[in-house]
C-alpha positions in Angstrom: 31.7 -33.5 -261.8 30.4 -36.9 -262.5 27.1 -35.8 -260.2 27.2 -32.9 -262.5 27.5 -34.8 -265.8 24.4 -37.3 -263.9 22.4 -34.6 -263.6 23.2 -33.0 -267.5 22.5 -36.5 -268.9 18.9 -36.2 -267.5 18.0 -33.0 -267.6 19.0 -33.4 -271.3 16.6 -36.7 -272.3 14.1 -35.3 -271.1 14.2 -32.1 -273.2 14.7 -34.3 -276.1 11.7 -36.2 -275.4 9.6 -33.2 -275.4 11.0 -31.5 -278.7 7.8 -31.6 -280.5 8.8 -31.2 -284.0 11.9 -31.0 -286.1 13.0 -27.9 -285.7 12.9 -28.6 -281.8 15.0 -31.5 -282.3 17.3 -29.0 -283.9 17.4 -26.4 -281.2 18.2 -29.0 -279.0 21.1 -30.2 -280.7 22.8 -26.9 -280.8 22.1 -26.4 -277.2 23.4 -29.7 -275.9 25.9 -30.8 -278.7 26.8 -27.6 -280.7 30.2 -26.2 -280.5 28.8 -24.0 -277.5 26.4 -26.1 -276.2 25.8 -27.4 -272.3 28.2 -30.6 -273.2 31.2 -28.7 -274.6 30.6 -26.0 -271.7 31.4 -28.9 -269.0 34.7 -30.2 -270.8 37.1 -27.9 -269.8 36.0 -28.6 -266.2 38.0 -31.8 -266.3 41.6 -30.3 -265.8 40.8 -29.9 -262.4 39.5 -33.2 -261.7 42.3 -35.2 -259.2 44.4 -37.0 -261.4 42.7 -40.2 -259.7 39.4 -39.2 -260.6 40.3 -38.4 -264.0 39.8 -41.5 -265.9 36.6 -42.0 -264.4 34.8 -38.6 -265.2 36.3 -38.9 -268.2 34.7 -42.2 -269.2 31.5 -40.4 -268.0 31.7 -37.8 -270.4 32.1 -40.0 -273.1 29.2 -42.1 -272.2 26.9 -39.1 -271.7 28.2 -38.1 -275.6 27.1 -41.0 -277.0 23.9 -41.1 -275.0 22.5 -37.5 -276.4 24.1 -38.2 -279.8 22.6 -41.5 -280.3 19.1 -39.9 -278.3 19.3 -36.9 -280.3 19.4 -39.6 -284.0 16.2 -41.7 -282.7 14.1 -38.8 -282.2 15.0 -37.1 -285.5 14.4 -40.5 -286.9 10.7 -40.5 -284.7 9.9 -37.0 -285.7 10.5 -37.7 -289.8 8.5 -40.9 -289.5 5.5 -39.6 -287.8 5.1 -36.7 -290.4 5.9 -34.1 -288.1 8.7 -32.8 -290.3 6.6 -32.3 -293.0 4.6 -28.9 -291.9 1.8 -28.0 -289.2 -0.5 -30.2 -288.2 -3.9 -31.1 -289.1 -7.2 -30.6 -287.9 -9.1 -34.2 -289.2 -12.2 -32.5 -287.9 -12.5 -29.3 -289.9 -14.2 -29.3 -292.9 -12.3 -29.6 -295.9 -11.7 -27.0 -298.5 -13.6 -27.2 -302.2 -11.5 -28.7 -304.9 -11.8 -27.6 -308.8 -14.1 -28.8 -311.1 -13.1 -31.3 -312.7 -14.0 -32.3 -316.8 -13.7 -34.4 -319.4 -10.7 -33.5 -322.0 -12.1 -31.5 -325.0 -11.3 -35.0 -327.3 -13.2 -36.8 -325.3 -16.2 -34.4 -325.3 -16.0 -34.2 -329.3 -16.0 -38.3 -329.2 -19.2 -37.9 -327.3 -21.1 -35.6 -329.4 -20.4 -37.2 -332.5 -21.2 -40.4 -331.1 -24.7 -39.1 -330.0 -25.5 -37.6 -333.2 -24.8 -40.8 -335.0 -26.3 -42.5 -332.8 -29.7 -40.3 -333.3 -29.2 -41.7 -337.0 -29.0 -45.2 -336.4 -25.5 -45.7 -336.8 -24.1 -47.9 -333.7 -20.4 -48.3 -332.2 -18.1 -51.0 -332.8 -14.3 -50.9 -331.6 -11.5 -52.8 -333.1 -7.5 -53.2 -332.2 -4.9 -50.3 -332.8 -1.9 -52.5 -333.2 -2.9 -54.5 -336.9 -2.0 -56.8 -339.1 -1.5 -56.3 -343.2 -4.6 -57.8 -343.8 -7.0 -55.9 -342.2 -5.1 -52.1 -342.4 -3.9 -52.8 -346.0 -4.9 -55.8 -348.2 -8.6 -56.1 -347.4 -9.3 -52.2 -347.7 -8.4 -52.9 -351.8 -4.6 -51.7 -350.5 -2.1 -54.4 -352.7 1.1 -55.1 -352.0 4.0 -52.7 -353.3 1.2 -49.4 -352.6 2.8 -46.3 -351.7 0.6 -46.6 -348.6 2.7 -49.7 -347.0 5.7 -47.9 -347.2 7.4 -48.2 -344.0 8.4 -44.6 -343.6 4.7 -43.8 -343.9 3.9 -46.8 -341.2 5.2 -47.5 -337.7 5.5 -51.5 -338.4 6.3 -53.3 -335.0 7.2 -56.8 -336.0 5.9 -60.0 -337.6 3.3 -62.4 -336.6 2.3 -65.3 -338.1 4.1 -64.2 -341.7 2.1 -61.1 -341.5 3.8 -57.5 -340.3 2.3 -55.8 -337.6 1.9 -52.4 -337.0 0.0 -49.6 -335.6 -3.0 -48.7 -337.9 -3.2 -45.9 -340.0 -6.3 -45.5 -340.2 -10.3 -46.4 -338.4 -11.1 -47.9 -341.9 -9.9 -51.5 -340.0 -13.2 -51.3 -337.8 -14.9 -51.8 -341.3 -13.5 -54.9 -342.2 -13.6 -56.9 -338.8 -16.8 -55.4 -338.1 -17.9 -57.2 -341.7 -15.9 -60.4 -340.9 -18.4 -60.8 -338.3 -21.9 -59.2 -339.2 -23.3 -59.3 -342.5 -25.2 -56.1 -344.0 -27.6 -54.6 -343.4 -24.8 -53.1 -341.0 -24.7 -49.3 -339.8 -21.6 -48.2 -337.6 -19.0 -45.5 -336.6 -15.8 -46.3 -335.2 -14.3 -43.7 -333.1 -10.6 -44.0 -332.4 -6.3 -43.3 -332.1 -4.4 -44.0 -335.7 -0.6 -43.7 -336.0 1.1 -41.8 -338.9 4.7 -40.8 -338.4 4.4 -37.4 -338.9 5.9 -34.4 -338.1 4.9 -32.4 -335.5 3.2 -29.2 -336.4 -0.2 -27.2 -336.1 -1.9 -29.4 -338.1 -0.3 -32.9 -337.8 0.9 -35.5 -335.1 1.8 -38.7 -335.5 -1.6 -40.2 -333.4 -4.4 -38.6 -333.8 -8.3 -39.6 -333.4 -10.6 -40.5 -336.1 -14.4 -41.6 -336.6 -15.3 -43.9 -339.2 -19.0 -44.6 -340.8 -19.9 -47.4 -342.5 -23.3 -48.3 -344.0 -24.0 -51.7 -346.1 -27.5 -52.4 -347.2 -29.5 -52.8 -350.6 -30.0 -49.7 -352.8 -27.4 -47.5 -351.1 -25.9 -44.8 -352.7 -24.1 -41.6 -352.5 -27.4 -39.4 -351.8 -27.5 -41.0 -348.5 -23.8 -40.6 -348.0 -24.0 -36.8 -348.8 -27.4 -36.8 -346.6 -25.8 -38.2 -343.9 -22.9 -35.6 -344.0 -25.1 -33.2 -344.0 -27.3 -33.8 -341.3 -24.0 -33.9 -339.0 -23.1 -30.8 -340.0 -26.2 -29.2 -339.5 -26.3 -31.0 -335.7 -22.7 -30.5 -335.0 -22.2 -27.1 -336.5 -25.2 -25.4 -336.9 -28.2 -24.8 -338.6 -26.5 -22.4 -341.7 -23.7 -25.4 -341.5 -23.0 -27.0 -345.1 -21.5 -29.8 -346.9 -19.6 -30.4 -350.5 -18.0 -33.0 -352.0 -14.9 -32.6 -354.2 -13.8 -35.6 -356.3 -11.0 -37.9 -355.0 -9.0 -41.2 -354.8 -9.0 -43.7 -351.9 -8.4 -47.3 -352.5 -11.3 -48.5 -350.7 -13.8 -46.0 -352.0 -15.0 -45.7 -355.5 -16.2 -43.5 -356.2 -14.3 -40.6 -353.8 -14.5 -37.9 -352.3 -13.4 -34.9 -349.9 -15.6 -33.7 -347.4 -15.9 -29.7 -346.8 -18.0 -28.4 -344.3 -18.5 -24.8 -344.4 -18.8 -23.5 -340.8 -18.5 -20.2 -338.5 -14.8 -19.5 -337.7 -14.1 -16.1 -335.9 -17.5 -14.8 -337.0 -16.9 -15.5 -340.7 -18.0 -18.5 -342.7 -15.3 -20.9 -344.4 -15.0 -24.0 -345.8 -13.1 -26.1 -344.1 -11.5 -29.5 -344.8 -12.4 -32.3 -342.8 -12.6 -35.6 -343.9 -12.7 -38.2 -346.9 -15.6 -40.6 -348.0 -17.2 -42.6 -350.7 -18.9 -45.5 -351.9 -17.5 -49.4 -350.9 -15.4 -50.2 -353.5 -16.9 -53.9 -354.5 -13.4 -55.3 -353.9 -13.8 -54.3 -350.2 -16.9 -56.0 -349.8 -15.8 -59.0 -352.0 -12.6 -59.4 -348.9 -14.9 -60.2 -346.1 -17.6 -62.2 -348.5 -20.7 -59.6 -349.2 -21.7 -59.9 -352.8 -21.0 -56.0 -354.4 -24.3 -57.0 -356.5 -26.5 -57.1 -354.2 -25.3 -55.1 -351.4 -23.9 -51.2 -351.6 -22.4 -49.1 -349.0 -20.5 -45.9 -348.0 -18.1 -45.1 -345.5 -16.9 -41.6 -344.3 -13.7 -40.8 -342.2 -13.2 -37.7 -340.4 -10.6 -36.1 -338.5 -11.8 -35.6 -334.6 -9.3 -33.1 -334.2 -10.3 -31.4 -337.2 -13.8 -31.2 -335.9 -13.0 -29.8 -332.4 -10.4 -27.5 -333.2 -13.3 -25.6 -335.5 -15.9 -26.4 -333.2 -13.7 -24.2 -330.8 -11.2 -22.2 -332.7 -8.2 -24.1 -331.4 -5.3 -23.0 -333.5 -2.5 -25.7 -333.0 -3.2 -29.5 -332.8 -0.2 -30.0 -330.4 -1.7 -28.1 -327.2 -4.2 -31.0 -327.3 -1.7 -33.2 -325.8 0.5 -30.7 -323.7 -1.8 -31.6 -320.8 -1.9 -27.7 -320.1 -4.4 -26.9 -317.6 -5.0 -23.4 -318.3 -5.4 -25.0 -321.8 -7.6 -27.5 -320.9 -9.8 -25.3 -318.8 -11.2 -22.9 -321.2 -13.3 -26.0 -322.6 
């Protein structure tokens, strides 16, 4: 018997060292180890070893135990390391199959087009931080203290820094100011970028959403360029029948204001849609970051880029911009 147990010992090893993959291992197990495998066939065999033999073969059988358990564990070990576990193997040399397409998210394709229509006008890009201070989102912009606008339920304030809150701005308007800090008129920008409102969730509103700000400062500006400038983005954006109106409005900054319509195609039917705010630097504004309001004028337009791509392309609800949905996302 202990020739016998010699000769399972080996035999068994070596069929372990040639299981290939996991389930190999496994077959293996159960026919070695398993409840009627080769080991548990040769126990009973020991009752009729000589009673002087018997603690001998028996000390053989347990050795040969622990040798295919502890051989069966480091190749199950082997096999899960080397990735042989995971599914067939594969051919390195055949030639790979063709992935999707990919694109750039419908946002970022409005941010684009807007900016290259602007940009066909004159007006270049200038960037400035979301996370502000009071200054620039509230006091400069002609905002004063106690406004319903600083309310913190309309705000997400974030702390204090150097006695002024912080918070995440509410608007691209902020661009305007930093951008004047630092360059005095004639000055010609749009700002593209993520504002924070906290609001609720809906078709029509999220609580961060894109804009693009325009700003012009130079002698002799006025509103017919504001309106002109509207209008020739409407036409390029839109379309050629595109059009623009103004209805009479009240921002802080802007005086006088206005809301911007633009009537455009929806469904094969012309409407006028809501899209943005503008009007003329308030004087105050420009007096904040040191342009004199009597010899320089300006205007400054905000619109909504989610506005403008969800008309460009009939998207009915603002949230399955950000739902990462790629049968969403692929029909743009």
């Amino acid at each position: 018997m202990l020739a016998q147990l010699d000769e399972l010992q080996t035999t068994a090893l070596a069929d372990l060292a040639a299981a290939a993959d996991a389930d190999a291992v496994e077959a293996w197990r159960i026919a070695y180890l398993g409840s009627k495998g080769r080991l548990k066939a040769m126990m009973p065999g020991l009752k009729d070893v000589s009673k002087a033999d018997k603690p001998a073969v028996g000390k053989r059988l347990n050795e040969v135990k622990v040798a295919l358990e502890s051989g069966f564990e480091d190749r199950k070990a082997e096999i899960a390391s080397s990735g042989a576990a995971s599914g067939p193997q594969v051919d390195v040399t055949q030639p790979g199959g063709d992935l999707p397409d990919g694109r750039r998210h419908v946002l970022s394709r409005t941010i684009d087009e807007i900016v290259d229509i602007f940009g066909r006008m004159g007006f270049t890009t200038a960037e400035g931080p979301e996370v502000e201070d009071e200054w620039h989102n509230f006091t400069a912009l002609n905002i004063p203290a106690g406004h319903p606008a600083r309310d913190p339920i309309d705000n997400f304030f974030m702390g204090e820094q150097e006695g002024s809150r912080t918070l995440l701005r509410t608007q691209t308007s902020t661009v305007q100011i930093r951008t004047l800090e630092q360059q005095k008129p004639p000055v010609r920008i749009i700002a593209c970028g993520r504002v924070y409102r906290p609001d609720t969730h809906d078709a029509t509103h999220y609580s961060m959403f894109h804009q693009v700000e325009g700003l012009c400062v130079d002698r002799g500006v006025t509103m017919v360029d504001l309106k002109t400038t509207l209008f020739q983005f409407a036409r390029a954006y839109f379309g050629p029948e595109a059009e623009v109106r103004m209805r009479p409005s009240f921002f802080p900054f802007t005086e006088p204001s206005a809301e911007v319509d633009m009537k455009m195609k929806i469904k094969g039917e012309w409407q006028w849609i809501e899209i943005g705010g503008c009007g003329m630097v308030d004087p105050n504004v420009l007096e904040a970051v040191g342009v004199d309001p009597e010899e320089f004028t300006g205007f400054a337009f905000g619109l909504g880029i989610e506005r403008v791509a969800m008309r460009k392309y009939g998207i009915s609800d603002i949230r399955w911009l950000y739902e990462n949905d790629v049968r969403f996302l692929d029909q743009f």
